[in-house]
CHARMM internal coordinates of N, CA and C (Angstrom, degrees):
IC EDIT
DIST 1 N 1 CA 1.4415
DIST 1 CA 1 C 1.5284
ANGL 1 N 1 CA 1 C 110.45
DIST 1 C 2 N 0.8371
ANGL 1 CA 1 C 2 N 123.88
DIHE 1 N 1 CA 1 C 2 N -49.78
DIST 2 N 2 CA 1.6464
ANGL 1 C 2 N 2 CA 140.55
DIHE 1 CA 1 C 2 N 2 CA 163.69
DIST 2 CA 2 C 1.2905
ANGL 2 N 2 CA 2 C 127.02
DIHE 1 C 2 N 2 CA 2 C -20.83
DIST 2 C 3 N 1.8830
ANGL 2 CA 2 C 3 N 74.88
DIHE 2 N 2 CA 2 C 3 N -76.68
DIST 3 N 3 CA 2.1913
ANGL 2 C 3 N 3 CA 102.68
DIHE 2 CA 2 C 3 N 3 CA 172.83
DIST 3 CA 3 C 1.6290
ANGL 3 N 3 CA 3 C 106.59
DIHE 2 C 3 N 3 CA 3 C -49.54
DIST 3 C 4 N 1.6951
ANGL 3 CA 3 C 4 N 118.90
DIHE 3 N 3 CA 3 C 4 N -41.03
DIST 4 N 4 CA 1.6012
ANGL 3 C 4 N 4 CA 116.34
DIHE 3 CA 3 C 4 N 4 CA -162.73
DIST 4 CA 4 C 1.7547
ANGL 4 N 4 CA 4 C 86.60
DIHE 3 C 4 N 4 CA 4 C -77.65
DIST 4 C 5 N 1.1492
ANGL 4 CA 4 C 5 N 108.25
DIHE 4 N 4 CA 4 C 5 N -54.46
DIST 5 N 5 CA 1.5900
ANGL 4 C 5 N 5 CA 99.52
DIHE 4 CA 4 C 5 N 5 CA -165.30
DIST 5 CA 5 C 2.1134
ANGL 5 N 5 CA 5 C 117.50
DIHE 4 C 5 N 5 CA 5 C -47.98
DIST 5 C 6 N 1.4947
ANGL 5 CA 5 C 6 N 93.37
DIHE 5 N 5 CA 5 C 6 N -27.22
DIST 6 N 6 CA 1.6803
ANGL 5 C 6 N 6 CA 99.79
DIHE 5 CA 5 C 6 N 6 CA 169.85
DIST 6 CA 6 C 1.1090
ANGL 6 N 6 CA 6 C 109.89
DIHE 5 C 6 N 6 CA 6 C -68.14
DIST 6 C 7 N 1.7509
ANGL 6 CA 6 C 7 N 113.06
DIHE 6 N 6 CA 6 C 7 N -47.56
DIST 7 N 7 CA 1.4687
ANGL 6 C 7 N 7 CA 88.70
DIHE 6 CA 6 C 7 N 7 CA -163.63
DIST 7 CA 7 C 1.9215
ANGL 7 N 7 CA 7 C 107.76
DIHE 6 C 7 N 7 CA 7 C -98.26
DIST 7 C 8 N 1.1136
ANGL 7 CA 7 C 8 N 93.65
DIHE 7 N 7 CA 7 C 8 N 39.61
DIST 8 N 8 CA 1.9606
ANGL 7 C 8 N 8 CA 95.43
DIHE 7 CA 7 C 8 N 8 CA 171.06
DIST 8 CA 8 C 1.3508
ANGL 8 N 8 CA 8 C 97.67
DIHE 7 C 8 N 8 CA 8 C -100.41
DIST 8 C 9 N 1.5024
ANGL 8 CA 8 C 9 N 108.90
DIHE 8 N 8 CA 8 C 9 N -50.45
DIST 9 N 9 CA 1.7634
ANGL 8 C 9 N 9 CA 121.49
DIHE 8 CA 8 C 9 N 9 CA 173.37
DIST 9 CA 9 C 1.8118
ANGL 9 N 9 CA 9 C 104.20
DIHE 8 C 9 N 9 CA 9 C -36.26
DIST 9 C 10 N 1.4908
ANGL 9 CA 9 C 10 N 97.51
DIHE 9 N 9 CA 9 C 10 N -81.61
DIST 10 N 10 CA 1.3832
ANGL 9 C 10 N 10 CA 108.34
DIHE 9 CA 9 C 10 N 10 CA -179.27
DIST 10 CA 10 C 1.6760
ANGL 10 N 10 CA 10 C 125.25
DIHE 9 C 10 N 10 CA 10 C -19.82
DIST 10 C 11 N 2.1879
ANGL 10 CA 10 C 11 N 97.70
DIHE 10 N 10 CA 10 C 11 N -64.72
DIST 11 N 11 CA 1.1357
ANGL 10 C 11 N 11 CA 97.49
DIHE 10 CA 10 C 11 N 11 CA 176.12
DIST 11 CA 11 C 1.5708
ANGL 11 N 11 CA 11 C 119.15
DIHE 10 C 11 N 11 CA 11 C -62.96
DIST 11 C 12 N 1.8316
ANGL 11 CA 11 C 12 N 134.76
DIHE 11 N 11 CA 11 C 12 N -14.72
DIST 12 N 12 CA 1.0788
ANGL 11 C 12 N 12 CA 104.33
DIHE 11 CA 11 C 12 N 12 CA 172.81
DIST 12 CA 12 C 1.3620
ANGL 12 N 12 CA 12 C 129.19
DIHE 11 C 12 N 12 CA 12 C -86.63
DIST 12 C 13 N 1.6149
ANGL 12 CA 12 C 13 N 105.01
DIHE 12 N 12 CA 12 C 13 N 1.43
DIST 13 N 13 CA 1.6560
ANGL 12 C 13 N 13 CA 106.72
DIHE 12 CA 12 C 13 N 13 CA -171.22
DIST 13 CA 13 C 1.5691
ANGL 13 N 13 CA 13 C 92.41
DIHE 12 C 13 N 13 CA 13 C -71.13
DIST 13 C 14 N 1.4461
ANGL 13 CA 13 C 14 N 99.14
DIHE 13 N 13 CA 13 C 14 N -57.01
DIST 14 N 14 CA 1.6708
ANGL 13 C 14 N 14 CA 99.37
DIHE 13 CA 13 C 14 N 14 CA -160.72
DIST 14 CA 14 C 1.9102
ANGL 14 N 14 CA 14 C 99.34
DIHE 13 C 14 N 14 CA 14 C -58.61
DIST 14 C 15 N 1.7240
ANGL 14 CA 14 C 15 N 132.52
DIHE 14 N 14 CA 14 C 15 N -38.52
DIST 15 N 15 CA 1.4635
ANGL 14 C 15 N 15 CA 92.37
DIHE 14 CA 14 C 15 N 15 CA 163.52
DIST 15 CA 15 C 1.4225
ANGL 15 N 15 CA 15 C 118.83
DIHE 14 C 15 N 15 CA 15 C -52.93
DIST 15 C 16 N 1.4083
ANGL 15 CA 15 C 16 N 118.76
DIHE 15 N 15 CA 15 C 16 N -54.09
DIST 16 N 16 CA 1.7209
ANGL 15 C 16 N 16 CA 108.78
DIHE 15 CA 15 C 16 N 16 CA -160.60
DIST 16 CA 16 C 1.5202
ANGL 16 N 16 CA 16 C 116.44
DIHE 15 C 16 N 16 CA 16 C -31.37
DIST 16 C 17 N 1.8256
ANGL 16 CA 16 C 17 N 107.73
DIHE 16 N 16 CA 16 C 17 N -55.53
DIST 17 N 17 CA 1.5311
ANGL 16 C 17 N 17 CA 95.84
DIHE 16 CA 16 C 17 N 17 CA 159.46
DIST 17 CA 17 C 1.6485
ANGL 17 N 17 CA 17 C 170.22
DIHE 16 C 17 N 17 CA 17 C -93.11
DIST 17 C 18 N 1.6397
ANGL 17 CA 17 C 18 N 71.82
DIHE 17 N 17 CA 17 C 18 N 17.58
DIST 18 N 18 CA 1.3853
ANGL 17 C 18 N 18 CA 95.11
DIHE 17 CA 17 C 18 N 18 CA -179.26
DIST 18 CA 18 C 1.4923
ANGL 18 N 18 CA 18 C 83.98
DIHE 17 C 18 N 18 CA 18 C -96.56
DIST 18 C 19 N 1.2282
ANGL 18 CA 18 C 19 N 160.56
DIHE 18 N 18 CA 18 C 19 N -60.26
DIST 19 N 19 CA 1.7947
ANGL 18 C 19 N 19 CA 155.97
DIHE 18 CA 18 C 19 N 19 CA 151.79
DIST 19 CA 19 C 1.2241
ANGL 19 N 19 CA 19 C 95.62
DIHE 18 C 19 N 19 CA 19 C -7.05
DIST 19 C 20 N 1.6794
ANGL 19 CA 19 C 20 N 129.59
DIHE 19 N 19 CA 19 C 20 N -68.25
DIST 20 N 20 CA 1.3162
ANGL 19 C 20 N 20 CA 113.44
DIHE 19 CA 19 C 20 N 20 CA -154.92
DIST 20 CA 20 C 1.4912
ANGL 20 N 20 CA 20 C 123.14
DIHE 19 C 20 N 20 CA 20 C -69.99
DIST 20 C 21 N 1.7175
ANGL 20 CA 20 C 21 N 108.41
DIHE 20 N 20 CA 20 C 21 N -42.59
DIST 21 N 21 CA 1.4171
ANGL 20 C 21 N 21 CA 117.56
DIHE 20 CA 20 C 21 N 21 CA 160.11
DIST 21 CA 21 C 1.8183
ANGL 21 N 21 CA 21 C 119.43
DIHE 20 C 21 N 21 CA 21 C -41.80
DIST 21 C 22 N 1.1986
ANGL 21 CA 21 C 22 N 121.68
DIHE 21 N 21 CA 21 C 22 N -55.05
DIST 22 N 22 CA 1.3135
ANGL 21 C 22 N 22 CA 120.62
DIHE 21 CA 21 C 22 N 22 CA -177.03
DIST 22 CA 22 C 1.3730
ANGL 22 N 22 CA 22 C 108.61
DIHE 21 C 22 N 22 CA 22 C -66.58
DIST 22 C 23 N 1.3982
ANGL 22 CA 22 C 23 N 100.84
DIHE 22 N 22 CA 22 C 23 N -41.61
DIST 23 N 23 CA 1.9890
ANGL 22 C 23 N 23 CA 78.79
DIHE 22 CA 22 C 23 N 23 CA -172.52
DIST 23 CA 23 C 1.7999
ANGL 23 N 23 CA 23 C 102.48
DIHE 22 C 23 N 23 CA 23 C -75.93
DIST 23 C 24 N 1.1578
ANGL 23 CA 23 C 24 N 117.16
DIHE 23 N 23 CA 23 C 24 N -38.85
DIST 24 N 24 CA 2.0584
ANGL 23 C 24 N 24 CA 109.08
DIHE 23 CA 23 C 24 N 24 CA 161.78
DIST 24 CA 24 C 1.5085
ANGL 24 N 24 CA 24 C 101.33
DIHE 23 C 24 N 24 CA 24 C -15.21
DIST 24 C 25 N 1.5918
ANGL 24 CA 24 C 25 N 108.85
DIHE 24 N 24 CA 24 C 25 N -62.30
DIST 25 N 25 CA 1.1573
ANGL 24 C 25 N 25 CA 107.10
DIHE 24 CA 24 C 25 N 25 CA -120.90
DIST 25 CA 25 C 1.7061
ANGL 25 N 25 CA 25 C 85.00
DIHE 24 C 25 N 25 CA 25 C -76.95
DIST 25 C 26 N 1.5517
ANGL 25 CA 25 C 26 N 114.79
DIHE 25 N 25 CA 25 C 26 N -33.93
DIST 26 N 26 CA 1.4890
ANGL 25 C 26 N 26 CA 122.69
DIHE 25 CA 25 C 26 N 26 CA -159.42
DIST 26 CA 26 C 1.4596
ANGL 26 N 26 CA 26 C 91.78
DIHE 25 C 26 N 26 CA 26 C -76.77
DIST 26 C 27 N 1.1057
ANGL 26 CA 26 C 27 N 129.72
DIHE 26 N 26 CA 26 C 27 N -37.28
DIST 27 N 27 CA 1.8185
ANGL 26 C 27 N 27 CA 139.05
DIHE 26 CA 26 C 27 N 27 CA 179.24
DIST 27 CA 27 C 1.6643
ANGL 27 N 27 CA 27 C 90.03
DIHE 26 C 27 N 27 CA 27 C -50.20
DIST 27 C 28 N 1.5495
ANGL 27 CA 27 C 28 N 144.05
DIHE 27 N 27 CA 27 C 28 N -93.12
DIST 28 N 28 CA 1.2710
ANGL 27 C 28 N 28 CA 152.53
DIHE 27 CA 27 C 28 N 28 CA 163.89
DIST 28 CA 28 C 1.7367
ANGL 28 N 28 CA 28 C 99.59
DIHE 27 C 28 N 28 CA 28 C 2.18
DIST 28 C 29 N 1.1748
ANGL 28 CA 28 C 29 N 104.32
DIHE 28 N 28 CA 28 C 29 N -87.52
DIST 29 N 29 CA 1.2433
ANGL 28 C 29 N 29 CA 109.22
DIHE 28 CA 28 C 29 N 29 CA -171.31
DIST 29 CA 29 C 1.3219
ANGL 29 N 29 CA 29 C 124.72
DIHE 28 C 29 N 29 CA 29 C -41.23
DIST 29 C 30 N 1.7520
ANGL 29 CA 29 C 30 N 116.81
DIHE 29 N 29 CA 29 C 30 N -39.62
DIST 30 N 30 CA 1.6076
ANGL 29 C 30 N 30 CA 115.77
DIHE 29 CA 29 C 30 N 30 CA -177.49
DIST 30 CA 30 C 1.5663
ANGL 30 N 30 CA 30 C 94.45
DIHE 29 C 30 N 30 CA 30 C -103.28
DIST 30 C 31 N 0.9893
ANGL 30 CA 30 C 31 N 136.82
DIHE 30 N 30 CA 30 C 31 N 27.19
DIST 31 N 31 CA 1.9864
ANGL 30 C 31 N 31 CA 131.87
DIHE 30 CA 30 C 31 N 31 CA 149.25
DIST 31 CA 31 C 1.6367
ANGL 31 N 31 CA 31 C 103.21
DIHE 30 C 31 N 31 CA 31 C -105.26
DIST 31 C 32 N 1.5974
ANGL 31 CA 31 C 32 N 117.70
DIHE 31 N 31 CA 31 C 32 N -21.60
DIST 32 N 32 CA 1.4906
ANGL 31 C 32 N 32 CA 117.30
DIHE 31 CA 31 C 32 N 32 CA 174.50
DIST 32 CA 32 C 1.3124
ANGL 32 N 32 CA 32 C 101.47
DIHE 31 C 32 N 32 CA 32 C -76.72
DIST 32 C 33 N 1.6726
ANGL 32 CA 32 C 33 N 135.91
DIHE 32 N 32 CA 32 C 33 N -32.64
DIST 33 N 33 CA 1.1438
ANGL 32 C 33 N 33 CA 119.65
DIHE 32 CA 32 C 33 N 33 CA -168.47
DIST 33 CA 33 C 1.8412
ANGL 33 N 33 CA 33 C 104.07
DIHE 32 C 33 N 33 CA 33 C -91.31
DIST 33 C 34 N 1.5197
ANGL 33 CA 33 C 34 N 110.97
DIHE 33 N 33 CA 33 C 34 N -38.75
DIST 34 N 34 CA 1.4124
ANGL 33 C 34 N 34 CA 117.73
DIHE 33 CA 33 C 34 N 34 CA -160.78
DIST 34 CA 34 C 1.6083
ANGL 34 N 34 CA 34 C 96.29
DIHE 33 C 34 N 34 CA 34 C -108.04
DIST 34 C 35 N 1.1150
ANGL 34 CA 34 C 35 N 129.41
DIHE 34 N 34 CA 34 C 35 N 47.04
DIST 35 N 35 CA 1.4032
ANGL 34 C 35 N 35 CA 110.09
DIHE 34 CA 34 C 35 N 35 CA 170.51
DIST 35 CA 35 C 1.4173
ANGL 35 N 35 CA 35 C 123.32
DIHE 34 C 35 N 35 CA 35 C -33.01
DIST 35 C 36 N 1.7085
ANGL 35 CA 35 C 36 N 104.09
DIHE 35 N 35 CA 35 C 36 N 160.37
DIST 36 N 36 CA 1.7382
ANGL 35 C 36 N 36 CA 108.46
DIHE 35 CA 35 C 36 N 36 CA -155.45
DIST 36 CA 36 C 1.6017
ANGL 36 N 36 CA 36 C 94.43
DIHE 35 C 36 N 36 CA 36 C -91.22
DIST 36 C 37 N 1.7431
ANGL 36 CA 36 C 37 N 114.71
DIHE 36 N 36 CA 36 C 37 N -9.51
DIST 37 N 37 CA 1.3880
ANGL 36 C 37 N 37 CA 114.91
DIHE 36 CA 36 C 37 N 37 CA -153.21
DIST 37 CA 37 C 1.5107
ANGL 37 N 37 CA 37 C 109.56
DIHE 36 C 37 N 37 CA 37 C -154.80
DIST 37 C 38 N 1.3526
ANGL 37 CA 37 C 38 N 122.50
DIHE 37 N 37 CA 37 C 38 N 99.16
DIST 38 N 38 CA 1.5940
ANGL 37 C 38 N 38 CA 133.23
DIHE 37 CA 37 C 38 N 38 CA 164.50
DIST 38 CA 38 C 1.1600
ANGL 38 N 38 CA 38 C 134.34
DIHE 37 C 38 N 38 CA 38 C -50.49
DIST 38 C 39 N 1.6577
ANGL 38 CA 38 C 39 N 125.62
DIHE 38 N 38 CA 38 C 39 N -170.94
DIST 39 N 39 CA 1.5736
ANGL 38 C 39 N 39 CA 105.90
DIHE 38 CA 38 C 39 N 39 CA 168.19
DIST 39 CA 39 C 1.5558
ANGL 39 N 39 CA 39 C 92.88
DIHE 38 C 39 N 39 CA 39 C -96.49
DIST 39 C 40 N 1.0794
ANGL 39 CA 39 C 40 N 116.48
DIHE 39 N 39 CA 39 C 40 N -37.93
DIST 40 N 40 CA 1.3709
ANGL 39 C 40 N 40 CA 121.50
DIHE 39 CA 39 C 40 N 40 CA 178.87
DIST 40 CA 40 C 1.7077
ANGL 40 N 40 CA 40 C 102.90
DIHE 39 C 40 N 40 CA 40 C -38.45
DIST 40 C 41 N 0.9348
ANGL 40 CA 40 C 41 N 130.54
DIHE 40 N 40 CA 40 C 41 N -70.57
DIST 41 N 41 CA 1.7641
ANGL 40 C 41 N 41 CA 125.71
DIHE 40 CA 40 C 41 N 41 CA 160.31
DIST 41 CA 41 C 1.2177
ANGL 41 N 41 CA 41 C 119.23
DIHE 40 C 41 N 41 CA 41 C -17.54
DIST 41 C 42 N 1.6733
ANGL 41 CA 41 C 42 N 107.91
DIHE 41 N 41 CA 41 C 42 N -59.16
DIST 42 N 42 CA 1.5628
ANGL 41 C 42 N 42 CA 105.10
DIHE 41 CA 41 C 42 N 42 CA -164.26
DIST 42 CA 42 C 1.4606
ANGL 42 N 42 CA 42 C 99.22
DIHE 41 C 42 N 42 CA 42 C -85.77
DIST 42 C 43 N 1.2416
ANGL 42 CA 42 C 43 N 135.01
DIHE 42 N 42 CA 42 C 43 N -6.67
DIST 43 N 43 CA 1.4235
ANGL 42 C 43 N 43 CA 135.88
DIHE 42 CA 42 C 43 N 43 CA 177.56
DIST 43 CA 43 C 1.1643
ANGL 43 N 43 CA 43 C 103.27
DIHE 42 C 43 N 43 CA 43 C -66.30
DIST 43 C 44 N 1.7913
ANGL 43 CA 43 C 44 N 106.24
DIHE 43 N 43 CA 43 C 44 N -49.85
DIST 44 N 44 CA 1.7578
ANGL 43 C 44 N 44 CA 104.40
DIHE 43 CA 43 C 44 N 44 CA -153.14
DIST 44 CA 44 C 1.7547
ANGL 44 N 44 CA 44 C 104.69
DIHE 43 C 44 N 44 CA 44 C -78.62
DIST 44 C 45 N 1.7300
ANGL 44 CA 44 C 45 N 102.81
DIHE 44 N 44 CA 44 C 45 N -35.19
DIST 45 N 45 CA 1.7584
ANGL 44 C 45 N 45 CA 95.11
DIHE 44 CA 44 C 45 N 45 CA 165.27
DIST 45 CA 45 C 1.4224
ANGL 45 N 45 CA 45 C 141.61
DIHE 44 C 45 N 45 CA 45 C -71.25
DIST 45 C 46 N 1.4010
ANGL 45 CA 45 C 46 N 106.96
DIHE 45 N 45 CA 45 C 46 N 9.39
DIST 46 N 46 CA 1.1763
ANGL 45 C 46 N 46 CA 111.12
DIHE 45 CA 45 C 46 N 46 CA -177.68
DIST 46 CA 46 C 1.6959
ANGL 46 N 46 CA 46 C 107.27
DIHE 45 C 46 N 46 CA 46 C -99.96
DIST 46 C 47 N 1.1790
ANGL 46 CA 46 C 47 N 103.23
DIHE 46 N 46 CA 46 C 47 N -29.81
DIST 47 N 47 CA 1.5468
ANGL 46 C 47 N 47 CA 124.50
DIHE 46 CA 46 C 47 N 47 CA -178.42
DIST 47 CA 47 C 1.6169
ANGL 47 N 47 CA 47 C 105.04
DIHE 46 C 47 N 47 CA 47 C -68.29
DIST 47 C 48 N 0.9753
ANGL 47 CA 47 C 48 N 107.82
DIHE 47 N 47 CA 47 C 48 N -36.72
DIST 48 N 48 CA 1.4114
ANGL 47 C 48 N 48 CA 129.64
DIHE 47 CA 47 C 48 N 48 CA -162.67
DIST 48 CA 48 C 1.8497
ANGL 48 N 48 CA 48 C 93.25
DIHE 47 C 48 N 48 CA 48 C -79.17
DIST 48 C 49 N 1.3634
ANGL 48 CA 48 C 49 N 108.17
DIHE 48 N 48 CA 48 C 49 N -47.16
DIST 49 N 49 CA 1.3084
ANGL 48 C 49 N 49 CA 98.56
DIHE 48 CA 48 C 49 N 49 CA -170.46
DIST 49 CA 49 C 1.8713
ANGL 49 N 49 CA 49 C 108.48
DIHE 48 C 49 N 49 CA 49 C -91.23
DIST 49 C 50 N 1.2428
ANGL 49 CA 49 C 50 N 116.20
DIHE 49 N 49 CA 49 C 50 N 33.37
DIST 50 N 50 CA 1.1579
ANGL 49 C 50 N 50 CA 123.37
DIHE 49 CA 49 C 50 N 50 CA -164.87
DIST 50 CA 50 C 1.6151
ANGL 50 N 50 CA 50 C 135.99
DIHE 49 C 50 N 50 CA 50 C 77.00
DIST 50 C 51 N 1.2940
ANGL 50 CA 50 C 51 N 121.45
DIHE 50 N 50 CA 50 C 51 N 8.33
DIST 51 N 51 CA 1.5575
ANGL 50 C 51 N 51 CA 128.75
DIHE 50 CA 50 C 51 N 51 CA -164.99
DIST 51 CA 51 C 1.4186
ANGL 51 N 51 CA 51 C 119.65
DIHE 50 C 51 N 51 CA 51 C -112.92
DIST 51 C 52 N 0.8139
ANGL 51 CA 51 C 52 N 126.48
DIHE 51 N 51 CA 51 C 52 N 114.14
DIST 52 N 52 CA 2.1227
ANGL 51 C 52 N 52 CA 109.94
DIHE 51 CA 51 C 52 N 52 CA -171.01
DIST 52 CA 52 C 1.6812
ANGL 52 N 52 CA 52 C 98.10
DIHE 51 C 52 N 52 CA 52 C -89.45
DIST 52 C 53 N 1.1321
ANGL 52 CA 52 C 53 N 104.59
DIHE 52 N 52 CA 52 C 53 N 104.63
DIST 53 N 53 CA 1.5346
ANGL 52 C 53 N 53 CA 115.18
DIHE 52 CA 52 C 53 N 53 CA -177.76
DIST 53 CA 53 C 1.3119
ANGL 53 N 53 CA 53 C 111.50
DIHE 52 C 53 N 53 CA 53 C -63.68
DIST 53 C 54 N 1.5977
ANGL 53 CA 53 C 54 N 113.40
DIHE 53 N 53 CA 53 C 54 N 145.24
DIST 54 N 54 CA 1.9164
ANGL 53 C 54 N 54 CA 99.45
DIHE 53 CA 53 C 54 N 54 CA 168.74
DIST 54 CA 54 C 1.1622
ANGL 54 N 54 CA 54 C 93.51
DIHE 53 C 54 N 54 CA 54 C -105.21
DIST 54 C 55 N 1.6308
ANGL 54 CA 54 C 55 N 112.10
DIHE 54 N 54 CA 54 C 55 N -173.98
DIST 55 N 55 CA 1.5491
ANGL 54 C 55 N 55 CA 135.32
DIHE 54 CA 54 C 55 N 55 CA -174.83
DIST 55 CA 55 C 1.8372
ANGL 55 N 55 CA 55 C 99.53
DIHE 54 C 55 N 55 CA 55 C -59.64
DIST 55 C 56 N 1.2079
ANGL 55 CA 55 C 56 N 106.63
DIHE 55 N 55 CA 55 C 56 N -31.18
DIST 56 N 56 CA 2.1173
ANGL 55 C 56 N 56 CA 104.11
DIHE 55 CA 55 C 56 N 56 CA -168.75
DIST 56 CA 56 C 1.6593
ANGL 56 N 56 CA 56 C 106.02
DIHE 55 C 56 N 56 CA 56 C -63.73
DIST 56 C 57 N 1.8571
ANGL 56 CA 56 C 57 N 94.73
DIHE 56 N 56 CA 56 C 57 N -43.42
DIST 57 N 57 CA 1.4337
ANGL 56 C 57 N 57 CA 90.19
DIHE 56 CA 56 C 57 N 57 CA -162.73
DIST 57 CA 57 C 1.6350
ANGL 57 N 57 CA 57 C 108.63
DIHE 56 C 57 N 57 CA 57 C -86.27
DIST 57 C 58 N 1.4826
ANGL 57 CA 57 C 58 N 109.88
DIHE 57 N 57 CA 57 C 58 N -16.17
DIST 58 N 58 CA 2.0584
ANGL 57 C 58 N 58 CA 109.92
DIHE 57 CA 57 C 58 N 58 CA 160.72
DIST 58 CA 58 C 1.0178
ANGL 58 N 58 CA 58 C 102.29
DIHE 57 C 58 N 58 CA 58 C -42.44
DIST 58 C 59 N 1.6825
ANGL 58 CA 58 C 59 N 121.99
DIHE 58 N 58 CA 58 C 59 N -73.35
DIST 59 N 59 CA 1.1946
ANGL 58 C 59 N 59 CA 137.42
DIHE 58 CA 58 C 59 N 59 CA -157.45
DIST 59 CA 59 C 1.7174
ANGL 59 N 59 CA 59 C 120.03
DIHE 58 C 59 N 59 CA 59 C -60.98
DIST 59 C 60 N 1.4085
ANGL 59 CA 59 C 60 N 119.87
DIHE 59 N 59 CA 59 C 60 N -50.20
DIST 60 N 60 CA 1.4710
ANGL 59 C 60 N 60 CA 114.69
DIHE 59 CA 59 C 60 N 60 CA 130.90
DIST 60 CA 60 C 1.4265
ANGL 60 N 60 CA 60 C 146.16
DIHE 59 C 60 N 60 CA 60 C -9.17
DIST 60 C 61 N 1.4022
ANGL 60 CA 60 C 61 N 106.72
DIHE 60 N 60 CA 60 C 61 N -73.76
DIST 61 N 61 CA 1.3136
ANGL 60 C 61 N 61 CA 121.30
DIHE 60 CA 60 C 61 N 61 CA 152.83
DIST 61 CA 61 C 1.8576
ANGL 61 N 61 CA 61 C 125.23
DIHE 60 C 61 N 61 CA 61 C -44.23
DIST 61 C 62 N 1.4085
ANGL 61 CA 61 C 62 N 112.50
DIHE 61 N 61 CA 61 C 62 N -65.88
DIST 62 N 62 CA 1.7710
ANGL 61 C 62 N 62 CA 111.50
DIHE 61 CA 61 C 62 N 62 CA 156.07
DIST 62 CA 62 C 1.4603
ANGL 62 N 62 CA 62 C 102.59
DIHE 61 C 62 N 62 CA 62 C -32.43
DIST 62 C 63 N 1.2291
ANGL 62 CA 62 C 63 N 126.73
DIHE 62 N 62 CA 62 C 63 N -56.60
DIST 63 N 63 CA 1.7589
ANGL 62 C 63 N 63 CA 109.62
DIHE 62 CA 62 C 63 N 63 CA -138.67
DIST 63 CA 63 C 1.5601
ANGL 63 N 63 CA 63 C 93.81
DIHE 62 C 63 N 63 CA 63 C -75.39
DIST 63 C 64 N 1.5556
ANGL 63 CA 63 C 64 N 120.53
DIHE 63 N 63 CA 63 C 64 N -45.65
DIST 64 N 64 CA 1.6343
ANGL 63 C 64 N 64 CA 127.37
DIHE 63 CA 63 C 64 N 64 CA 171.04
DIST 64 CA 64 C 1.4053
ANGL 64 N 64 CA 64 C 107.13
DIHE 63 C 64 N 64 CA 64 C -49.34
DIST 64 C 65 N 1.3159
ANGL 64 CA 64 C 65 N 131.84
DIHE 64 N 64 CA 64 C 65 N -28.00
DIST 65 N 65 CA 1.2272
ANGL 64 C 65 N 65 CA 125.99
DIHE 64 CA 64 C 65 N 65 CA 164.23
DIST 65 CA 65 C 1.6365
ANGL 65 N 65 CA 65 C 117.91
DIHE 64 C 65 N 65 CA 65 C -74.94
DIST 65 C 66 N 0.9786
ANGL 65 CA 65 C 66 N 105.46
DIHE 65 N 65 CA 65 C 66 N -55.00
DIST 66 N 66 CA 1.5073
ANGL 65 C 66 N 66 CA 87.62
DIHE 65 CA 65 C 66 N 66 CA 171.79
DIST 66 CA 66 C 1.5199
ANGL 66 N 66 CA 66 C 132.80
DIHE 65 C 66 N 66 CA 66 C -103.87
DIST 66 C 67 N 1.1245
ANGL 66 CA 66 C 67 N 78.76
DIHE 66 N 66 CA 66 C 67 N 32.45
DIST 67 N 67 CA 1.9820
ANGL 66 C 67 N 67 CA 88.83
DIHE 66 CA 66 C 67 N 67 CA 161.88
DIST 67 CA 67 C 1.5067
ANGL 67 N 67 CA 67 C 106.12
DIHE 66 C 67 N 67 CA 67 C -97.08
DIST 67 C 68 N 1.4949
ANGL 67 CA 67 C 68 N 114.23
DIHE 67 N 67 CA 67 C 68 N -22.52
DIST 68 N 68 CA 1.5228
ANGL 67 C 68 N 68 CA 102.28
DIHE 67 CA 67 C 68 N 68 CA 165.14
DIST 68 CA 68 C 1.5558
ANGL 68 N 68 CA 68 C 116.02
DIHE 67 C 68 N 68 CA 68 C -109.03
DIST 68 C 69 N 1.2151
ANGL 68 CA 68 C 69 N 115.94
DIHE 68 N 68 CA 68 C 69 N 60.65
DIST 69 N 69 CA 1.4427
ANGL 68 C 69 N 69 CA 121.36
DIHE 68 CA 68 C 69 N 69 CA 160.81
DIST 69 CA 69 C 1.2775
ANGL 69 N 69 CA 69 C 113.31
DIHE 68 C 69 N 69 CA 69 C -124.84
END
COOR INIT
IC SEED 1 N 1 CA 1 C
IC BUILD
């Protein structure tokens, strides 16, 4: 009774992280393909907040964006 009750425990740890890794991994993959944020975005908020952005500081802006994804 024991042994089954360990290994029900057991088997759900090892899903939880084998679940948590895959969906990471599928999360990564569809923000690498569909990013949440363009240059066209960071163009129009910068304008918006008074600044006429050039191409350095878009491009700037992307790389700080996806260095944290």
């Amino acid at each position: 009774m024991l042994h089954d009750i360990l290994l029900i425990v057991i088997g759900l740890i090892i899903g939880l992280v084998i679940g948590f890794f895959g969906a990471r991994a599928f999360m990564k993959k569809y923000l690498k393909k569909n990013p949440p944020i363009n240059e066209d975005m960071i163009k129009n908020l910068m304008m918006q907040m008074g600044r006429k952005p050039n191409q350095k500081q878009i491009n700037q802006m992307m790389k700080n964006m996806n260095k944290y994804m």
